[in-house]
C-alpha positions in Angstrom: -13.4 -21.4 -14.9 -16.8 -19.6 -14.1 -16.3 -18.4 -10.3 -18.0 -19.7 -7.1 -19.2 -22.8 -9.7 -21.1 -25.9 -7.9 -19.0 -28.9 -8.8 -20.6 -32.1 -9.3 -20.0 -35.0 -6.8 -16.6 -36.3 -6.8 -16.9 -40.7 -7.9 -17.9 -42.9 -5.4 -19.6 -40.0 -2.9 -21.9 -41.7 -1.6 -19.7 -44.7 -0.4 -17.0 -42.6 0.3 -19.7 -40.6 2.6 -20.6 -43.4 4.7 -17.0 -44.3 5.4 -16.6 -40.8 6.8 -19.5 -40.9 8.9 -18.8 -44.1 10.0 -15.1 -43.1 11.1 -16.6 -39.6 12.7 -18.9 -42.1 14.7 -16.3 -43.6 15.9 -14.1 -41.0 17.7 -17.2 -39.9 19.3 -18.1 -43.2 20.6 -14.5 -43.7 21.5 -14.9 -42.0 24.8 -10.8 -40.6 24.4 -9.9 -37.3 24.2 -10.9 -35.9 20.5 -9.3 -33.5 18.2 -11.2 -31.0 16.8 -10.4 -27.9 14.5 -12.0 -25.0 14.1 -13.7 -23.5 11.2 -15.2 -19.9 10.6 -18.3 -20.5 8.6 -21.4 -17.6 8.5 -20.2 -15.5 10.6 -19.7 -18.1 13.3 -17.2 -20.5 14.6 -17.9 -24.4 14.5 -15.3 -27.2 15.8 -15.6 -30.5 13.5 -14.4 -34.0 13.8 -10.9 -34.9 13.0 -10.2 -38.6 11.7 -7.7 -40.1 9.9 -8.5 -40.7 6.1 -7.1 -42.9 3.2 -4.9 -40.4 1.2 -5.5 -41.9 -1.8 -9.8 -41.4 -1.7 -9.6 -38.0 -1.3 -9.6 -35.5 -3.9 -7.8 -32.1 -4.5 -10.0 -29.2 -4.8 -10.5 -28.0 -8.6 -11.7 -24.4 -6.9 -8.4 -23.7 -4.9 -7.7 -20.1 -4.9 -4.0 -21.3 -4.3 -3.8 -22.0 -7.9 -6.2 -20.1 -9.5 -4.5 -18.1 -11.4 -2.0 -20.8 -12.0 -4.6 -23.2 -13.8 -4.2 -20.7 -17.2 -0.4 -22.5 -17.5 -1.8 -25.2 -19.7 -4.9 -24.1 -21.7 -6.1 -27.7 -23.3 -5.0 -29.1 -19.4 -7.3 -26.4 -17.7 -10.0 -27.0 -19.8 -10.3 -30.6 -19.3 -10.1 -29.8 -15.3 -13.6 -27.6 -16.1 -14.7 -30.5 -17.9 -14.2 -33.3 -15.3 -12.4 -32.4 -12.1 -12.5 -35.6 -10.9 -10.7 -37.2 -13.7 -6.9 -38.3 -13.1 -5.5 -36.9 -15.6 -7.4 -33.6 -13.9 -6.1 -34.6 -10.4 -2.6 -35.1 -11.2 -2.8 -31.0 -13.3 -3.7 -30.1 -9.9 -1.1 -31.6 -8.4 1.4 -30.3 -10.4 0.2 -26.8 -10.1 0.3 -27.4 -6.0 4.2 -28.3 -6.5 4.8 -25.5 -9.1 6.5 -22.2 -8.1 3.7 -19.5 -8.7 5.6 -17.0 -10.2 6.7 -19.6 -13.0 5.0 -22.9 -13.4 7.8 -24.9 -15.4 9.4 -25.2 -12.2 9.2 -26.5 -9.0 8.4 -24.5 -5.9 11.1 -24.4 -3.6 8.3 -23.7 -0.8 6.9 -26.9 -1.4 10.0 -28.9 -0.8 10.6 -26.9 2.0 7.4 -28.2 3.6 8.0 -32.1 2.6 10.7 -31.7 4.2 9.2 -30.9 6.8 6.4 -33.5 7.5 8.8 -35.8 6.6 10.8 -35.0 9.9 8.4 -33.9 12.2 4.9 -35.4 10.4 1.6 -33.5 10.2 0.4 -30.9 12.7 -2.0 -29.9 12.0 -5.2 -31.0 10.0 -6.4 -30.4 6.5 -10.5 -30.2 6.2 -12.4 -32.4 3.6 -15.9 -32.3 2.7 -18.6 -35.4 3.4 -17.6 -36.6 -0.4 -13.6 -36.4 0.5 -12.6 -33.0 -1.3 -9.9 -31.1 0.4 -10.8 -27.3 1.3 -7.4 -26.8 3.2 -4.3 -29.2 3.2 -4.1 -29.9 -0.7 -0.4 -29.2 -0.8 0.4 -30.7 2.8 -1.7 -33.9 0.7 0.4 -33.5 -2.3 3.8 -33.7 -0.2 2.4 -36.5 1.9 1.9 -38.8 -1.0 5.2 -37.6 -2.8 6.4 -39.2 0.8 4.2 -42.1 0.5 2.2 -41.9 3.5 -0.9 -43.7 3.5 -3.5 -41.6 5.5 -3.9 -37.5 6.3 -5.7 -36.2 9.5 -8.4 -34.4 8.6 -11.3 -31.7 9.7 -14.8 -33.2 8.8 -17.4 -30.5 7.2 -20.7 -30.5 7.5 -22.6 -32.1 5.0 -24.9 -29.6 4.0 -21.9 -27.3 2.6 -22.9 -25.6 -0.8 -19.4 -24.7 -3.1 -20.2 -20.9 -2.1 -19.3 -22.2 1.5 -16.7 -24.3 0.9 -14.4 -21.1 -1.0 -15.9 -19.4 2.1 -14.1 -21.2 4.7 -10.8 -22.0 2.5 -10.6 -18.5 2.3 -11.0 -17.6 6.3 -8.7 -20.2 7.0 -6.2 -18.7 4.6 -6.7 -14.7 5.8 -5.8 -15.9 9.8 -2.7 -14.4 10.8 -0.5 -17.5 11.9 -0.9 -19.2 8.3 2.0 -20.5 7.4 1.9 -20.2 3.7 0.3 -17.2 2.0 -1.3 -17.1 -1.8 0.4 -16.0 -4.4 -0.4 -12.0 -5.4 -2.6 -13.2 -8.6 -4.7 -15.4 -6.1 -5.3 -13.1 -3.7 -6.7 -10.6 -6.0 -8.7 -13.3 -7.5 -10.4 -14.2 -3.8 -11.1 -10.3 -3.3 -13.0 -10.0 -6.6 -14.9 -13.6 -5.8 -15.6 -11.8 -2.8 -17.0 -8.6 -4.2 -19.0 -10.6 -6.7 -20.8 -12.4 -3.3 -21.8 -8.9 -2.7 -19.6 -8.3 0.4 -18.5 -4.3 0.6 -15.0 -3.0 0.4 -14.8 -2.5 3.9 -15.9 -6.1 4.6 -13.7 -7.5 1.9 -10.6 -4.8 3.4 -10.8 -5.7 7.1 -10.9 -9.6 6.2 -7.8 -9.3 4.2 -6.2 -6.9 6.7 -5.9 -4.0 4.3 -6.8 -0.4 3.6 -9.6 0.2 2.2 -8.2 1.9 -0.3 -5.4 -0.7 -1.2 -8.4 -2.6 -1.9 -9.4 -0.2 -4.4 -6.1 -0.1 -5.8 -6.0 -3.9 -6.1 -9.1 -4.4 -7.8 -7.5 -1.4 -10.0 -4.7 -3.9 -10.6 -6.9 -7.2 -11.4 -9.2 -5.6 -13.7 -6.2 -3.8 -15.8 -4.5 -7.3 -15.7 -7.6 -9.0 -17.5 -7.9 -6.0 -19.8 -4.5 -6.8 -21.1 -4.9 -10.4 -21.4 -8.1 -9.7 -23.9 -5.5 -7.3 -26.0 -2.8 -9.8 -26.0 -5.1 -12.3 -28.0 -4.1 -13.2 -31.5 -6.6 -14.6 -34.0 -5.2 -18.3 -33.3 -6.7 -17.7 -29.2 -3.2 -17.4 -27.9 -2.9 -14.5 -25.3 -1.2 -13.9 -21.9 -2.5 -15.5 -18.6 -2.9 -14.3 -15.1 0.1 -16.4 -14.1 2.2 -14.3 -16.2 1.9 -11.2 -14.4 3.0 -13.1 -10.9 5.9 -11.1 -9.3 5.1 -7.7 -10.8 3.0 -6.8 -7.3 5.4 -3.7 -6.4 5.5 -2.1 -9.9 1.8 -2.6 -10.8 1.2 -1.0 -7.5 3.6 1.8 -8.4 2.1 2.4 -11.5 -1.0 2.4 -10.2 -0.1 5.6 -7.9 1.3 7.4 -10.6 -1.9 6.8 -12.4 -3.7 8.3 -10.0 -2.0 11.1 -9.2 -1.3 12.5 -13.3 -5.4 11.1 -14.0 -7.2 14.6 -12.8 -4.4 16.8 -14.0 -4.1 15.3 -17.1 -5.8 12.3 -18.3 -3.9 11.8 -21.5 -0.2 11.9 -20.2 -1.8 9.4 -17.3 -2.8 7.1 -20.4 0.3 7.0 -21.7 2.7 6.9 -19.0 0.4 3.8 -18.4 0.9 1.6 -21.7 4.7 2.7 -21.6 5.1 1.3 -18.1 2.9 -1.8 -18.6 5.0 -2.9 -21.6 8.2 -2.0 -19.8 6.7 -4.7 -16.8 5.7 -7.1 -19.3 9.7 -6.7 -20.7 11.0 -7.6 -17.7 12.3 -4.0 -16.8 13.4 -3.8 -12.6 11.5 -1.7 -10.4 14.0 0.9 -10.3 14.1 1.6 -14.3 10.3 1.4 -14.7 10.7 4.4 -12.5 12.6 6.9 -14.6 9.1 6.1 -16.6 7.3 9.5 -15.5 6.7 12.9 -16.3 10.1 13.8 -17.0 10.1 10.9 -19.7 7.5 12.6 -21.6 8.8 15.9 -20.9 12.7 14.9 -22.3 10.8 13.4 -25.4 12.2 10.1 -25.0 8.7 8.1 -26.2 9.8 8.8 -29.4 13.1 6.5 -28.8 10.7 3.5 -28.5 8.5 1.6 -31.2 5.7 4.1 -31.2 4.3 3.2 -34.5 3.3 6.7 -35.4 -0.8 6.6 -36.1 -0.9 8.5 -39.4 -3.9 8.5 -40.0 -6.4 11.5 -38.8 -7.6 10.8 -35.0 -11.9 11.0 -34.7 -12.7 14.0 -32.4 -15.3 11.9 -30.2 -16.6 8.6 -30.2 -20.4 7.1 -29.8 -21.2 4.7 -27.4 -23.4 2.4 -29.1 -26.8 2.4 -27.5 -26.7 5.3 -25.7 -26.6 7.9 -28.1 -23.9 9.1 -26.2 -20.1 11.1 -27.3 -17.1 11.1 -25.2 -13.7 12.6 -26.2 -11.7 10.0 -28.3 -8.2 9.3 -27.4 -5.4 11.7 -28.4 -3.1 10.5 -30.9 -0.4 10.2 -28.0 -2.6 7.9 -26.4 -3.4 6.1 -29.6 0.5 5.5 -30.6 0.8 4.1 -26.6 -1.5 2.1 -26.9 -0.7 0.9 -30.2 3.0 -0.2 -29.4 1.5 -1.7 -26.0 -0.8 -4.0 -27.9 2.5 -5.2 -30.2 4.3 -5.5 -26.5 1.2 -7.7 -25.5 0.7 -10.2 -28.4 4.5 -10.2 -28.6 4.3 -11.5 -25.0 1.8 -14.0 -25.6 4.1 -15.7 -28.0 7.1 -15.1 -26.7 6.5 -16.2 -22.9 3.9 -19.2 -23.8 5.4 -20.3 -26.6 1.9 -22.7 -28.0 3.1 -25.5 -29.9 0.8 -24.9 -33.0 2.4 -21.5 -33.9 5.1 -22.2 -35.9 9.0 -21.6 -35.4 9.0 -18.5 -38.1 6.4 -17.1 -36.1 8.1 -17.5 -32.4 11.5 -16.2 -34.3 9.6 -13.2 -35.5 8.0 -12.7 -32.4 11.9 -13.2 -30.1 13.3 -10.7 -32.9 10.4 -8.1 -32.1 11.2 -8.9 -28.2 15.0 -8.1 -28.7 14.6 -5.1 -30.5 11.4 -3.5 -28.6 13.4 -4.0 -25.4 16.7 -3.0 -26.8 14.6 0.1 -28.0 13.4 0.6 -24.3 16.6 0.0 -22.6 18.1 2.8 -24.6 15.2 5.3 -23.9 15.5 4.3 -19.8 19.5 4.7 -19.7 18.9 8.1 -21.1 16.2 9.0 -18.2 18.5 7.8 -15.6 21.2 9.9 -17.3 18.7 12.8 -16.8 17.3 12.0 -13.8 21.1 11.9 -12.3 22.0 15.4 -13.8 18.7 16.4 -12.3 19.8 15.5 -9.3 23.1 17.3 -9.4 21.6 20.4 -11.0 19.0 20.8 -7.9 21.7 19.4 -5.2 23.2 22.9 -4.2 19.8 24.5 -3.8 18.6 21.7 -1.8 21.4 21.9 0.2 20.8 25.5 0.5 17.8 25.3 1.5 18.4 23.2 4.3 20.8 25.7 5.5 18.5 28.0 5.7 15.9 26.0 7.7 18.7 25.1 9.8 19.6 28.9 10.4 16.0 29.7 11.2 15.9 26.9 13.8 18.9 28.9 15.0 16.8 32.0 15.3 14.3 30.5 17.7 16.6 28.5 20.0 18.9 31.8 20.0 15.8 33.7 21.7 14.9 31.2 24.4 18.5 30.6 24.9 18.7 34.6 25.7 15.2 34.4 27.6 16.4 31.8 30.0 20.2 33.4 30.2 21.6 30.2 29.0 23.6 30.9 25.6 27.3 30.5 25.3 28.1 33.6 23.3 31.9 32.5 22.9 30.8 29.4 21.1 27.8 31.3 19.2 30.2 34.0 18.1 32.7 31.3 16.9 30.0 30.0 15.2 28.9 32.7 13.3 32.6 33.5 12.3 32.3 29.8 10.7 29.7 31.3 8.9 31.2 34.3 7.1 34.2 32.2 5.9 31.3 29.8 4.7 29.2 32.8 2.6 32.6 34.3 1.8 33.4 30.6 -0.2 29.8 30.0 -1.7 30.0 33.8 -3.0 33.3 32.8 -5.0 31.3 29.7 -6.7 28.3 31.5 -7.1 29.7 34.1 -8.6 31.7 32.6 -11.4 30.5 33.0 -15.0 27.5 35.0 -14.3 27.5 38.0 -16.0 23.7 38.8 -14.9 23.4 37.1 -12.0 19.5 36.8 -9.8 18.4 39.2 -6.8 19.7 35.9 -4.5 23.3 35.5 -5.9 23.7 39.9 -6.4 23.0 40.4 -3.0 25.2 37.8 -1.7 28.3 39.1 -4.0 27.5 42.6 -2.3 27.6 41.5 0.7 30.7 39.8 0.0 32.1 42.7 -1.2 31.3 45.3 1.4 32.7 42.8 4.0 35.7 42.8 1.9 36.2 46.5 1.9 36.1 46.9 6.1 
């Protein structure tokens, strides 16, 4: 779907039109106390009409960013939505993608019974907003759970009639970003809604403080989003089949994670950034936790354990540049480290394609060949991640004593300080301080006997301390 697209009019506008004008008429002329909601629309706030309108005239909106990234879940479905919106077999993808869970389509949302549930005992607070033709800009899943409970008519915001499409995402969006919303978008839709927005020409500071982010998470999101549709191009077999945005729904904290180490290996060394990268994008697209796509780092590379995993060794001889056509231009080519990552990634990719949207017309031998290189690429990455949390753990223990250490000796320098003012103001209790420091010799006295043991050269550190040991020893 090509963004920020002007829609045609929905069937029966015009009429449909009239009886909204007619109804708007109406409350005004009524003389009661009217309800009213307000909108945020260029820059400014406006307070429309509400009314109550036949649920079944109006229309979901086919440019929702609360399922934007969901529409991908049915290719042939989606395309037919582009092709007629309007069109009940369109209307009723929509409403099943309003139902759906985000993070995986096939089944229901448990969010969206939570909220039938609701207007079922307590009815509808507050109002959705419809265009002059009867399209929903906020309140398609309150109208999807309404008619699920068979009620006959929705209160609504009228908007002005002289909307464009541009406007109409415009205010959807405001209304989503307000603080007291009840029900946010998915990750996948925001990111989608901060790239329509950049493509308005809004700046990353405008586009930040709506969202109520950092300007630099923005950044890193837009980071995100653009890697995600990068992978989705690689994924694509010959037959079209690749992965969709929905597919990467729920891997918010480890994109983000990766995205950090990224950043900080990039100026230091661009290559082992690159490859830490596919590695830990095909260990997200495997279905790895955040806490083993972690021992995915430096001291992966370092231990050697890449070459546990599916690499797919590049044998033949890497080009020392590359031209970019039209420019007349060389940059550096990608090292063959970076060429194997990459390489297995892209298997990991089209693997994924199959494997997670399983497309009728590919054949069972192909979907078994494509489960069997799953199995044995995860199995192959399971291995390699036990044996960096094995590392990371002796690591651990290897640097806990010096830690410890360490803090000692901060602690002992703290000591230092709150000895002199505790002698400047004539306030130290030397019988405690001196029991204190006695704790202290039988302390060294015990770390000396470890440290010591099966050194036969020790460091200037453990050499004094054994001295010092030892001279105590001879008083």
């Amino acid at each position: 779907m090509t963004m920020m697209r002007e829609f045609p009019a929905p069937p029966r506008a015009a009429e449909f039109s009239e009886l909204i004008s007619k109804k708007v008429e109406e409350v005004k002329a009524s003389g009661g106390t009217r309800e009213t909601v307000t909108v945020d629309w260029n820059g400014q706030q406006a307070h429309v009409e509400v009314i109550d309108l036949p649920l079944s005239s109006l229309f979901y909106n086919p440019s929702t960013h609360r399922i934007r990234a969901q529409r991908s879940h049915d290719t042939e479905r989606d395309e037919a939505l582009d092709k007629d919106p309007w069109s009940a077999e369109s209307q009723d993808y929509l409403a099943f993608l309003l139902k759906a869970d985000p993070e995986n389509t096939d089944v229901r949302d448990k969010n969206f019974d939570v909220l039938k549930d609701s207007l079922d005992q307590f009815g509808q607070n507050d109002p959705g907003l419809v265009t002059r033709h009867g399209v929903l800009v906020n309140g398609n899943t309150r109208a999807a759970a309404l008619r699920e409970l068979g009620a006959q008519s929705m209160r609504v915001g009228v908007l002005p009639a002289s909307l464009t499409w541009a406007d109409i995402n415009a205010v959807e969006l405001s209304l989503q970003l307000r603080k007291d919303h009840r029900r946010d978008y998915s990750y996948i839709n925001r990111l989608i809604a901060m790239e329509e927005q950049a493509a308005l020409g809004r700046t990353p500071e405008q586009i930040a403080k709506d969202f109520r982010i950092q300007v630099r998470t923005y950044h890193q999101e837009r980071w995100i989003l653009s890697t995600i549709r990068e992978l989705n191009e690689r994924s694509r077999t010959g037959g079209g089949n690749g992965l969709r945005l929905v597919d990467w729904e729920g891997a918010q904290e480890r994109l983000k994670e990766l995205h950090r180490l990224y950043v900080k290996l990039e100026t230091v060394d661009r290559d082992q950034a690159e490859v830490l990268k596919e590695l830990r994008l095909a260990a997200i697209l495997l279905d790895f936790s955040k806490t083993d796509v972690r021992h995915i780092n430096e001291d992966f590379l370092k231990a050697g354990l890449e070459q546990q995993l599916p690499m797919g060794g590049t044998t033949a001889a890497q080009p020392q540049s590359v031209s970019i056509p039209g420019l007349g231009l060389e940059v550096p080519a990608a090292s063959s480290a970076v060429a194997e990552a990459r390489a297995m990634n892209d298997e990991v990719l089209r693997t994924a394609a199959v494997v997670r949207n399983g497309a009728s017309d590919l054949g069972d031998e192909r979907k078994a060949a494509a489960q069997d290189t799953w199995d044995s690429t995860k199995k192959a990455f399971d291995e390699a991640i036990e044996a960096a949390g094995r590392s990371a753990r002796l690591r651990k223990r290897k640097q806990l004593a010096p830690a410890r250490l360490a803090e000692a000796c901060a602690s002992i320098d703290q000591c230092v300080n709150d000895l002199v003012q505790a002698r400047t103001s004539r306030s130290l209790d030397e019988e405690a301080f001196d029991d204190a420091v006695v704790k202290l010799r039988g302390s060294l006295l015990k770390l000396a006997q470890q440290a010591g043991r099966g050194l036969p050269q020790p460091g200037d550190g453990v050499a004094w301390l054994l001295e010092a040991v030892a001279a105590e020893g001879s008083r």
